[in-house]
N, C-alpha and C positions, 0 to 999 in steps of 0.2 A: 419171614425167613430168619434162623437161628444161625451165628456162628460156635466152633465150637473151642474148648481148648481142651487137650488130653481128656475128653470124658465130663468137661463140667461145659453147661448150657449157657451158653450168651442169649439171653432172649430177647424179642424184640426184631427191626427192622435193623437191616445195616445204617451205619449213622455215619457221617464225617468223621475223617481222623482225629478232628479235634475237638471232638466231643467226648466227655467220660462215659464210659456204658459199664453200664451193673450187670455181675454175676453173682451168680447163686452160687457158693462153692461146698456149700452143707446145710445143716441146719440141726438145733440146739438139739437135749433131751425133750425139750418140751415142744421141738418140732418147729421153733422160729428158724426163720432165715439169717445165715451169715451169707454176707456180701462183699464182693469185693467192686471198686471201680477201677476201671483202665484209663489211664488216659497215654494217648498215643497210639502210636498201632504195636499192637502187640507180638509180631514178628519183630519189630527192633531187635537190636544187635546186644545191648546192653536194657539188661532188667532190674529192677530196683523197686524193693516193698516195704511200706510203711506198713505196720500194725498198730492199731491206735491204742485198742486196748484189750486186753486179756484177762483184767482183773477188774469186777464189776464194781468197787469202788475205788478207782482210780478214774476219774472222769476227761482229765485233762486232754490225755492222748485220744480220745474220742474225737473231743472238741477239734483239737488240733488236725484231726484226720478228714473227720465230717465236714467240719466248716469254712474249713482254710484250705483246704487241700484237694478235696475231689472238684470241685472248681476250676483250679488251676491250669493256664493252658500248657501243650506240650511241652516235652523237652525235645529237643534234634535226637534223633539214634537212638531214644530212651522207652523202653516199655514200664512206664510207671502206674504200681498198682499198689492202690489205697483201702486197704482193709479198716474200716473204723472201727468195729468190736468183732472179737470171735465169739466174744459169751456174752450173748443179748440177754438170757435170764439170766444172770449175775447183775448186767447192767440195770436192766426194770425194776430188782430188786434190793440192787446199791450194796449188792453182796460182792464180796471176795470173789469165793467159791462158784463155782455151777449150780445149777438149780438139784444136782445131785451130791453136793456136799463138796465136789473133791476141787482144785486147786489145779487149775488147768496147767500153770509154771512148773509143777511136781508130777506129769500125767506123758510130759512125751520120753518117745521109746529108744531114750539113749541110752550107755551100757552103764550109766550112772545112777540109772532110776534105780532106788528103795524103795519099798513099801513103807509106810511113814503117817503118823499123824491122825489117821481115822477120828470122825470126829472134832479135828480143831480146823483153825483156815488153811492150815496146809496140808491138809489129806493130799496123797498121791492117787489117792484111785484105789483098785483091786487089782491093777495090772497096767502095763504101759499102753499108750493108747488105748484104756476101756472106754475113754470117752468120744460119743460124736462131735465135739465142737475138738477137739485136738486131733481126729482124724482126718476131720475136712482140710486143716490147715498143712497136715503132713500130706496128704494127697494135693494141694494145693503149690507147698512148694516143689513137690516132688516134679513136677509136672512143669511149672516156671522155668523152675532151676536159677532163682536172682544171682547176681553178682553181690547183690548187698542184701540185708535185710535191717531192717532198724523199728524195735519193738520199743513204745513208748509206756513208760509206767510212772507211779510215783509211789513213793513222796521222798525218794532219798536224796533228789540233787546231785546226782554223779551219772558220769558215762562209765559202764563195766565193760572191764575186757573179758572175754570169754572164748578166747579162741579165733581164729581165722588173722584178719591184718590187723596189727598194730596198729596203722596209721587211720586205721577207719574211726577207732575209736579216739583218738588223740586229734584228730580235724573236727571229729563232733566236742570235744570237749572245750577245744579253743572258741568255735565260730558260737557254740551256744552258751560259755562262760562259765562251765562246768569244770569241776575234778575230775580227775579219772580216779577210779576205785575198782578197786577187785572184790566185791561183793559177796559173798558166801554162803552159798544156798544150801543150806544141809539138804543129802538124799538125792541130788538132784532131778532126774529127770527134767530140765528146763529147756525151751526152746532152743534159745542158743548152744546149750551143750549137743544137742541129737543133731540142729544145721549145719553147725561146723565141724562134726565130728564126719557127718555123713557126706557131704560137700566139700572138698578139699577143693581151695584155691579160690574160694568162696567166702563169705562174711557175713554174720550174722552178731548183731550188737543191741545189747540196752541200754536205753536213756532214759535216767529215771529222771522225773521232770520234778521242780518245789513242790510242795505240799499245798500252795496256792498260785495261780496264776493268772495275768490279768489279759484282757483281750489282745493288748500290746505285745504281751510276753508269747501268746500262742501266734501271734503271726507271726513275731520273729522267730518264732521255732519250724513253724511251717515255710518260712522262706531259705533257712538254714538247710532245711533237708531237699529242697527243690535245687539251692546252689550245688550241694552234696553231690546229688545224682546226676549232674552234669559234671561236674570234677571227675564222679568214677568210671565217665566213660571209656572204653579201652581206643 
């Protein structure tokens, strides 16, 4: 027996609420699986998505997502969903980029996207969403619709504001010991700019985590964002 959500497949048997269960919500150029886990029931009132990682040498937020987090049990009223990587060949291959060159942070289809870079780690693509791993994830939130969204990367050490609530970004920067910074992504087309542009009244934030981290540092990050998502409950 399969549940569904907007069109993407819960596979598997029905499980307790408070179990995590994996969905398939795309899958790379190369035809890998992107995944996401639920934990909770996913009808909850309030939604909240961790993205671990986007960029295949940035490993940290992986970690953080993978090992700390889809674990974790419920939160009250929370539909928490833990995407560890969107780009599994970037990850295998400890690349930036996708397994087709382009820079998936430069690839979604906000009114900000340039065309840019061809050839270096920050290609935009050919066009906004040309790619299937930045599809999946547009279709993915489209479909959620989170109250928060919280994309982990590194290696700058700041929380960016990018639009939506202020205070979203300036509670991650206290609890996890961070600066806030306003980051400056030439060209952009970046996640955050197309969620919050696209989603009003909504939040979409990045944390860029050290350049090293130690297994202590990813659980206090992992426990940061579990507090978070109860905070943002309405």
């Amino acid at each position: 027996m399969a549940a569904s959500l907007g069109g993407l497949l819960l596979p598997g048997t029905a499980q307790a609420a408070d179990e995590a269960r994996k969905v398939t919500i795309g899958h790379s150029s190369k035809d890998r699986p992107i995944n996401a886990f639920l934990i909770g029931q996913r009808d909850a009132r309030n939604k909240y998505v961790v993205l671990g990682q986007m960029h295949g040498d940035e490993p940290a937020g992986r970690m953080v997502a993978r090992y700390r987090l889809v674990n974790k049990p419920p939160i009250e009223d929370v539909a928490f969903w833990v995407i560890p990587t969107m780009n599994p060949d970037g990850h295998l291959r400890g690349t930036r980029v996708n397994a087709r060159g382009v820079d998936l942070n430069r690839n979604f289809p906000s009114k900000t996207w340039v065309r840019q870079g061809k050839g270096t780690r920050y290609w935009s693509g050919p066009r906004p969403a040309s790619e299937p791993e930045t599809r999946a994830l547009v279709r993915f939130l489209s479909n959620v619709q989170p109250r928060t969204v919280v994309s982990l990367h590194q290696p700058l050490r700041a929380v960016d504001f990018s639009g939506g609530d202020r205070r979203v970004t300036y509670w991650l920067a206290e609890n996890l010991n961070l600066p806030v910074a306003d980051i400056a992504v030439s060209g952009g087309g970046t996640m955050t700019s197309w969620f919050n542009a696209e989603f009003r009244r909504r939040t979409a934030v990045t944390v860029e985590l050290p350049p090293s981290t130690s297994p202590q540092y990813r659980i206090k990050v992992a426990n940061v964002l579990v507090r978070h998502a109860e905070a943002r409950r309405k």
